[in-house]
C-alpha positions as CSV (number, residue, x, y, z in Angstrom):
1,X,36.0,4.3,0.9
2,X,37.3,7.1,-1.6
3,X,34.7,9.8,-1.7
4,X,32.6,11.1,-4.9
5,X,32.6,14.9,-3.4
6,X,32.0,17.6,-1.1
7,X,28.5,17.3,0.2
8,X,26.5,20.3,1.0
9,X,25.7,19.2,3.9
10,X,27.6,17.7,6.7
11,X,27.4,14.4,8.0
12,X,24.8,14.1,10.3
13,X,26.8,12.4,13.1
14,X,31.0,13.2,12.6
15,X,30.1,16.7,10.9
16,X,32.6,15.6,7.7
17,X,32.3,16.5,4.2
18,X,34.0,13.5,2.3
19,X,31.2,11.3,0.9
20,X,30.5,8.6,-1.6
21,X,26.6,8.7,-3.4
22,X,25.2,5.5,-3.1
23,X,22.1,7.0,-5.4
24,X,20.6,9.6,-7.1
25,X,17.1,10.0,-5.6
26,X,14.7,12.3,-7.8
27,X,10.9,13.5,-7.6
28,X,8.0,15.2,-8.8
29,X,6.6,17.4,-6.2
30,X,3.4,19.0,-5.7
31,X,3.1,22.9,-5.9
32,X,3.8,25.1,-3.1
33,X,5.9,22.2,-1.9
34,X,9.1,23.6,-0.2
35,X,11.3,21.1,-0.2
36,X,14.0,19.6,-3.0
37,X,13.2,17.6,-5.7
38,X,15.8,15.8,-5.2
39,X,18.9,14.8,-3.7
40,X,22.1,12.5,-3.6
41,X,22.4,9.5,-0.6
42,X,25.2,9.6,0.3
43,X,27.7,7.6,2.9
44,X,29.9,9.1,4.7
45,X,33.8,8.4,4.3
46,X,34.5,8.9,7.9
47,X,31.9,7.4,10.0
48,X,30.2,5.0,8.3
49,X,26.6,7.2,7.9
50,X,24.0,7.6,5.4
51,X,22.1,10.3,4.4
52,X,20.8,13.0,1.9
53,X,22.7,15.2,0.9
54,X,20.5,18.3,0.7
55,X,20.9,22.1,1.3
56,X,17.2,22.5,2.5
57,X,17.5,24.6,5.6
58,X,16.2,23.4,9.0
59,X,13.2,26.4,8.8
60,X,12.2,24.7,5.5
61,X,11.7,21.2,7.0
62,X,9.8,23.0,9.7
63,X,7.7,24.6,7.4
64,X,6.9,21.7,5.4
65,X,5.7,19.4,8.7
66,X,3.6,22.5,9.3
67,X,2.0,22.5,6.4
68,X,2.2,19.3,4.7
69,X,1.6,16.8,7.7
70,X,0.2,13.4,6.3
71,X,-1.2,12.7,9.6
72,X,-3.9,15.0,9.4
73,X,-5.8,12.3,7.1
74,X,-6.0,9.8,9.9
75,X,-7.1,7.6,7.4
76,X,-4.0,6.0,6.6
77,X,-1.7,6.8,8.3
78,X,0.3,5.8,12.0
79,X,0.6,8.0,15.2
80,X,-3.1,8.1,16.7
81,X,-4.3,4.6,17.0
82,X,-7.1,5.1,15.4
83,X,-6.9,1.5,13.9
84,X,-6.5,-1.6,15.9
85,X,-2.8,-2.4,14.7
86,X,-1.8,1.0,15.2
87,X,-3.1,1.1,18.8
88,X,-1.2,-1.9,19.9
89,X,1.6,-0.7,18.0
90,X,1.7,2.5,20.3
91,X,1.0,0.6,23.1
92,X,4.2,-1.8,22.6
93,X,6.3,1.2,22.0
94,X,4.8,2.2,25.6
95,X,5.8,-0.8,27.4
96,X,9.2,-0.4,25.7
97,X,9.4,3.2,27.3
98,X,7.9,1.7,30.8
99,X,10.7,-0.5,31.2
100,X,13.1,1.9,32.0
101,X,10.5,4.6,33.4
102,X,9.3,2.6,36.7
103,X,8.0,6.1,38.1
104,X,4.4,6.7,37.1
105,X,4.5,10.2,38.3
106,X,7.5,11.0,35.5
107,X,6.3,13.8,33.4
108,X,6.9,12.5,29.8
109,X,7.1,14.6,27.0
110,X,6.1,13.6,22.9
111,X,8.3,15.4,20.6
112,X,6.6,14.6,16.9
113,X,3.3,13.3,18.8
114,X,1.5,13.4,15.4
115,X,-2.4,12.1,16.8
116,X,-1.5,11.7,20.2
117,X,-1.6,7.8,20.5
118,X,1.2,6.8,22.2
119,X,0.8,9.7,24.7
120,X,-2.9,7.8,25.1
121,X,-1.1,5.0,25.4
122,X,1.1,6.2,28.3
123,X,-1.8,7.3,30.0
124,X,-3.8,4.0,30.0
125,X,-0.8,2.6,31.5
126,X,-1.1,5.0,34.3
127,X,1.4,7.6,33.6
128,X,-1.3,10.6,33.5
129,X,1.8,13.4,33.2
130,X,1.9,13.1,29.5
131,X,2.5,16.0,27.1
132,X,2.9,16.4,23.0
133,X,4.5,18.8,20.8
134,X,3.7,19.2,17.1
135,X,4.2,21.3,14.1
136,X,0.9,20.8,12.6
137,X,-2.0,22.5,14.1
138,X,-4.4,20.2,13.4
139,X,-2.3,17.3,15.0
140,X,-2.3,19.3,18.2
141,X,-5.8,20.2,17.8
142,X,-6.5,16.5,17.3
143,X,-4.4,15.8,20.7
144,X,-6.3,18.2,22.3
145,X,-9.6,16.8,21.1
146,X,-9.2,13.7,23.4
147,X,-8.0,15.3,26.5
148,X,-4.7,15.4,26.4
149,X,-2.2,18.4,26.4
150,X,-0.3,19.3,23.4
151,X,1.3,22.9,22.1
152,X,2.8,23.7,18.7
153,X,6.3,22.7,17.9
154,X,9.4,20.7,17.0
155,X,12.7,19.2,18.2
156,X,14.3,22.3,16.8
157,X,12.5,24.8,18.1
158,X,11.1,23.9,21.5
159,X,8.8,26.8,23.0
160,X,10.6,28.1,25.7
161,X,8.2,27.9,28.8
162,X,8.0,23.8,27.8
163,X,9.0,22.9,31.4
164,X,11.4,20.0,32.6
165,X,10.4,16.0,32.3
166,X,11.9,12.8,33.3
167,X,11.2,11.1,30.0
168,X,11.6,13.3,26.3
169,X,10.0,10.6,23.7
170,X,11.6,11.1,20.2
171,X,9.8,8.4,18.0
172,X,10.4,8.4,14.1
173,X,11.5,12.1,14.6
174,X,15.7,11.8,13.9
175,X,15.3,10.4,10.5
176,X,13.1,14.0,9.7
177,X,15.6,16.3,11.1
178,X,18.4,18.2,9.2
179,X,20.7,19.7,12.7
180,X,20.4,16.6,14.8
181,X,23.7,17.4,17.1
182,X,22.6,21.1,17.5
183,X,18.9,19.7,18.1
184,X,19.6,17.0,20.1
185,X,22.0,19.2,22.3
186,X,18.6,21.6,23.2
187,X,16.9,18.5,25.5
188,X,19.3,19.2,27.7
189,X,17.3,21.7,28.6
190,X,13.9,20.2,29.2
191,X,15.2,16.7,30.7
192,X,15.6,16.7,33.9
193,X,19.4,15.7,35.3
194,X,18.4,11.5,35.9
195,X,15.8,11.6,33.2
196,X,15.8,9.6,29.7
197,X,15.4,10.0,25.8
198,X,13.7,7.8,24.2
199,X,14.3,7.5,20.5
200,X,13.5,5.5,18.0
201,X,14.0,5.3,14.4
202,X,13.6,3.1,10.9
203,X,16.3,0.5,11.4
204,X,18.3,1.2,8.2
205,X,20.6,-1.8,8.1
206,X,17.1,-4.1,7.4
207,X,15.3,-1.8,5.0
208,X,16.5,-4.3,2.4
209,X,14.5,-7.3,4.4
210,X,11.2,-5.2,4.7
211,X,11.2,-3.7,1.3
212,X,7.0,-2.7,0.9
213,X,7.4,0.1,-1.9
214,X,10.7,0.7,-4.6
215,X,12.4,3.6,-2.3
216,X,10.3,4.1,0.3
217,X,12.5,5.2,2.9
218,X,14.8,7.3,0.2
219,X,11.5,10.6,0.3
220,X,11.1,14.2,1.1
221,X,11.2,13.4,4.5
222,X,13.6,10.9,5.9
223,X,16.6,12.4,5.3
224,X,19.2,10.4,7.8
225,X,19.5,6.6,7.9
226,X,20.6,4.6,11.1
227,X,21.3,1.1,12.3
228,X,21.7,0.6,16.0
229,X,25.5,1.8,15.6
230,X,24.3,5.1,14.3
231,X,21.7,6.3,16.3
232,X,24.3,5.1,19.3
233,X,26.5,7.8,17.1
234,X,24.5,10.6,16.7
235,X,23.1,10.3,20.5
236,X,26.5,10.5,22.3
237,X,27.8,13.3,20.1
238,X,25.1,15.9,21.2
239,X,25.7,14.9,24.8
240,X,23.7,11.6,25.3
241,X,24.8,8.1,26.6
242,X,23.0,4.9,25.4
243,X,22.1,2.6,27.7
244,X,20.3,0.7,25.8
245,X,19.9,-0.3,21.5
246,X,17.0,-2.6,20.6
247,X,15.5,-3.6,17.6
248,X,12.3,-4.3,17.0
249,X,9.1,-4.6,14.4
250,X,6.3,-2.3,14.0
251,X,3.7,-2.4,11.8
252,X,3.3,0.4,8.8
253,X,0.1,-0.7,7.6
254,X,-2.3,-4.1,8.3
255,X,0.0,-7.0,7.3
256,X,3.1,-4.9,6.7
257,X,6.0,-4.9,9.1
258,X,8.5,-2.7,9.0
259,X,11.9,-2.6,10.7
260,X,12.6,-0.4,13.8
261,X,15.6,0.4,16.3
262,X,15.5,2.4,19.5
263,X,17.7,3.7,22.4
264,X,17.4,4.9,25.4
265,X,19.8,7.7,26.5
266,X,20.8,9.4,29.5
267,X,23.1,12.7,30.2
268,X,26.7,12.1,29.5
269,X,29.7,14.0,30.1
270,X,31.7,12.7,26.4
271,X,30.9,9.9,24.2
272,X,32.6,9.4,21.0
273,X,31.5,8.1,17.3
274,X,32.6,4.5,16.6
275,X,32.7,3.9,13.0
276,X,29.6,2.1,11.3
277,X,31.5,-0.7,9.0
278,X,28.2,-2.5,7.8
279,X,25.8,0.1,6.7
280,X,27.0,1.0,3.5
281,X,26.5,-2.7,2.1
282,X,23.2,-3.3,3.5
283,X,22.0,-0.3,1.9
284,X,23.6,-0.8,-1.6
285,X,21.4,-4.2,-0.9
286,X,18.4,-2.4,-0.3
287,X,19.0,0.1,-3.5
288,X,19.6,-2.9,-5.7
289,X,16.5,-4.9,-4.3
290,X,14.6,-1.5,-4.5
291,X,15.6,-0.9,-8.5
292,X,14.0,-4.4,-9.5
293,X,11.0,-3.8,-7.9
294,X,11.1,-0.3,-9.7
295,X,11.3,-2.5,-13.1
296,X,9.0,-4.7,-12.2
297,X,6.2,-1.8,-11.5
298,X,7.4,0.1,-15.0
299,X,6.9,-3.1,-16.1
300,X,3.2,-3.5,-15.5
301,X,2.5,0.2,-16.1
302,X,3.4,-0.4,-19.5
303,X,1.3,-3.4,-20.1
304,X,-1.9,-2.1,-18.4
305,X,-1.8,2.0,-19.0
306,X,-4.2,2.9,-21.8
307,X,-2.3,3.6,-24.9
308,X,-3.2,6.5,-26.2
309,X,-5.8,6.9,-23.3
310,X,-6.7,9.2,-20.6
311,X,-5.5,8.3,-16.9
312,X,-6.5,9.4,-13.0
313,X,-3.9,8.7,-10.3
314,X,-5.3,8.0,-7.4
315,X,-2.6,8.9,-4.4
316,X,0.2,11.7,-4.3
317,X,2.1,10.7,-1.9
318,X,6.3,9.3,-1.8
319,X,5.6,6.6,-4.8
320,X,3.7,8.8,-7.2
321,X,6.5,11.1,-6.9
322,X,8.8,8.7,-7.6
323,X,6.8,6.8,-10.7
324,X,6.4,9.9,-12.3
325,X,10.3,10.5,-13.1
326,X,11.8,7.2,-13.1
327,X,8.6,5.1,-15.3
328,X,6.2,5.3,-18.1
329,X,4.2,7.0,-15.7
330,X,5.5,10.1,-16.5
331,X,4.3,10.0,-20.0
332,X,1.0,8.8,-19.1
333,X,-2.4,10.9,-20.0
334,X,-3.1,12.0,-16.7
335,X,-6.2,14.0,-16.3
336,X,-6.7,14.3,-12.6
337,X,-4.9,13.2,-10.0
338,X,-7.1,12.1,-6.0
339,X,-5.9,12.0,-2.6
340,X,-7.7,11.3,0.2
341,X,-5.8,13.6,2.4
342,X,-7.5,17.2,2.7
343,X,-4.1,18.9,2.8
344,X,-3.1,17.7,-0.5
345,X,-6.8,18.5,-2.1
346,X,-7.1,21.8,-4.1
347,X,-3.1,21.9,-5.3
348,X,-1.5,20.5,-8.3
349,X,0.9,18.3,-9.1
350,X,2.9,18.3,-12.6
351,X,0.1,21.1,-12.9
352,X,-2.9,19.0,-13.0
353,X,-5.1,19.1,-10.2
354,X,-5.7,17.2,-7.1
355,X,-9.2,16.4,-6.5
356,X,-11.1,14.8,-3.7
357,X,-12.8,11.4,-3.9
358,X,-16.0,12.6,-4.0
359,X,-14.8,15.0,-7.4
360,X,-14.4,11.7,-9.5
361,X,-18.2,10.9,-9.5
362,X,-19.7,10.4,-13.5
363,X,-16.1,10.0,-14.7
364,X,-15.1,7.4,-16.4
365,X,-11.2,7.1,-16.9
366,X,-9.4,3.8,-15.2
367,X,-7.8,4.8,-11.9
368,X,-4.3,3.8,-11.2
369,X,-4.0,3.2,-7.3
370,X,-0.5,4.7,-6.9
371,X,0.2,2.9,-3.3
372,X,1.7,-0.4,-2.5
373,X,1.4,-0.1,1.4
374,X,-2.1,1.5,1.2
375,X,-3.5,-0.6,-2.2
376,X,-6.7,-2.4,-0.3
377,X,-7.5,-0.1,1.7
378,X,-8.1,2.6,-1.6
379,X,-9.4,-0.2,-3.7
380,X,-12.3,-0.9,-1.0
381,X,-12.7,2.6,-0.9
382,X,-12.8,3.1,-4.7
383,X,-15.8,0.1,-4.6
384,X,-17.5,0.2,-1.7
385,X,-17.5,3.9,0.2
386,X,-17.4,5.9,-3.2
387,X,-18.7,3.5,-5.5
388,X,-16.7,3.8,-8.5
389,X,-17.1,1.7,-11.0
390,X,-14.1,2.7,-13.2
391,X,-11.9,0.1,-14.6
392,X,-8.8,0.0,-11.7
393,X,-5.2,-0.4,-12.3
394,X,-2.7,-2.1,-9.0
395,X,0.6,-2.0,-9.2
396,X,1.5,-4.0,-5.5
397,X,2.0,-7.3,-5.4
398,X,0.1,-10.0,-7.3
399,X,-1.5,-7.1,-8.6
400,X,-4.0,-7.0,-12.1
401,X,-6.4,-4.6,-13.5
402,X,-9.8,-4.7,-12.3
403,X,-12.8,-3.8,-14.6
404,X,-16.1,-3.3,-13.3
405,X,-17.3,-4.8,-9.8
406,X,-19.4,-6.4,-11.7
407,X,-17.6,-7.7,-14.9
């Protein structure tokens, strides 16, 4: 592989700075938003991983799941079974962890517990020592809310009086995190000498096969990629043995698999990198399957957007960010954009405003749902909680405009 240039940032897993970019990844971000918007993915010439290549400190990332946590609208979104495919989602992932965790009396600790499912979970399975950690205060207040115990913080910056566990749980947390070795290194002091880690991550060498939304797994936030080689990688060099790699598939939304891979880890004394030979091409797969459904989108945006007319966007999330750089979107009239997620609500983005659902009420502009993943669910909303009659435009697939309910 003959590198492009020097990252900024070293690889995630061998610590080289020789890459090739794979892509250009670029956004619109809201304000106040302290992250970068954008960044080159990038493989690695030495070991075979993928990753951004951004010089957003670790404190920044921090900062941003503090503030910024999309789990707080638990609307939508995974991590608190609060819906009945995301409860048996958890509770999969549970048995998963219970296979190699036959002691009920382990204490188990949730770094990234968002709502506190799978720590439910655990605990209807009998394990009744369960604890979570989260950056966002209202996550942990959430946790707290059904009786469970959770305190404030993050793989890279555990609070000191934590205490020791058999089992550390580190599920869709990797993918997030800029220092991984350094990070990763820090468990050894909170797992106990025989205990586990459990982690699992977006299985990066089937993105391509599970493709929902152009980009999707190239955002703000997942900023390392691994297949079942790489998250073996990065595990054994901060210090922890797999012993064993399993695929599986989860569910993102109703209907909508998605593609997963998980270890479990013990203590070890050295393990070294083996070179990942077949990343690369399945991600150049994914970009290139990615780009057409890009095309495809621009190409309904410019068929159904109101020429010369007046636009609200209805979402702000990883896609919207992406439509409004890389498609007609970003020329679009766009006089207000909604999310449903009362973080987001009060900011701006491209400088116009983010309202609330209930702000839209007596206006009469056609919506554009800006999700793919989440496209029913807001269109039911739209109709049938808020009772909008604007004229609706979808962009997922087999998607039209919709007039009025009752045209």
């Amino acid at each position: 592989m003959k590198p492009d240039k020097t990252t900024a940032r070293k690889c995630p897993i061998c610590g080289g700075f020789q890459a090739e970019i794979l892509r250009k990844q670029s956004f619109v971000l809201p304000e106040g938003h302290p992250l970068v918007a954008g960044y080159n993915v990038v493989c690695c010439c030495d070991c075979g991983c993928v990753y951004a290549d951004t010089d957003v400190s670790q404190a920044d990332y921090d900062a941003f799941y503090s503030a910024f946590s999309k789990y707080e609208d638990r609307s939508t979104t995974t991590g608190g079974g609060d819906t009945p495919w995301d409860a048996e989602r958890l509770r999969q992932t549970a048995r998963d962890i219970a296979l190699f965790l036959p002691d009920k009396a382990a204490r188990i600790l949730d770094i990234g517990c968002a709502n506190g499912g799978l720590l439910q979970a655990l605990r209807e399975m009998g394990y009744p020592n369960v604890h979570g950690l989260d950056p966002s205060h209202a996550c942990v207040q959430n946790v707290s809310g059904k009786g469970l115990p959770a305190s404030i913080g993050t793989l890279s910056s555990l609070p000191k009086d934590i205490g020791d566990f058999e089992c550390v749980i580190l599920s869709h947390v990797l993918e997030h995190v800029r220092e991984l070795p350094d990070a990763l290194k820090d468990l050894e002091g909170v797992v106990g000498r025989d205990g586990i880690v459990y982690a699992e991550v977006p299985d990066a060498s089937r993105y391509a096969e599970f493709l929902t939304a152009p980009f999707q797994d190239f955002n703000t936030e997942h900023i390392n990629h691994f297949s079942g080689v790489g998250l073996r990688n990065v595990l054994a060099v901060s210090g922890w043995e797999s012993q064993a790699i399993r695929t599986k598939d989860i569910l993102s939304a109703p209907k909508m698999p998605y593609p997963a891979v998980f270890a479990v880890a013990k203590r070890a004394a050295a393990v070294y990198w083996v070179r990942d030979t077949e990343l690369r091409g399945r991600i150049v797969e994914y970009i290139q399957r990615s780009q057409a459904m890009l095309d495809g989108i621009d190409r309904i945006l410019r068929r159904e957007l109101p020429e010369n007319g007046e636009l609200i966007v209805w979402g702000t999330g990883q896609l919207t960010m992406k439509l409004l750089v890389e498609t007609s979107l970003r020329d679009a009239r766009i006089t207000a954009f909604v999310d449903g997620n009362p973080i987001n609500q009060g900011r701006a983005l491209r400088g116009i405003p983010v309202l609330s659902p209930g702000q839209l009420r007596g206006r009469t502009e056609p919506i554009l749902i800006s999700t793919i993943i989440h496209q029913q669910e807001v269109l039911k909303a739209i109709r049938e909680v808020h009772h909008l009659g604007n004229p609706v435009i979808l962009i997922g697939s087999g998607s039209a405009s919709q007039g009025n309910p009752g045209n």
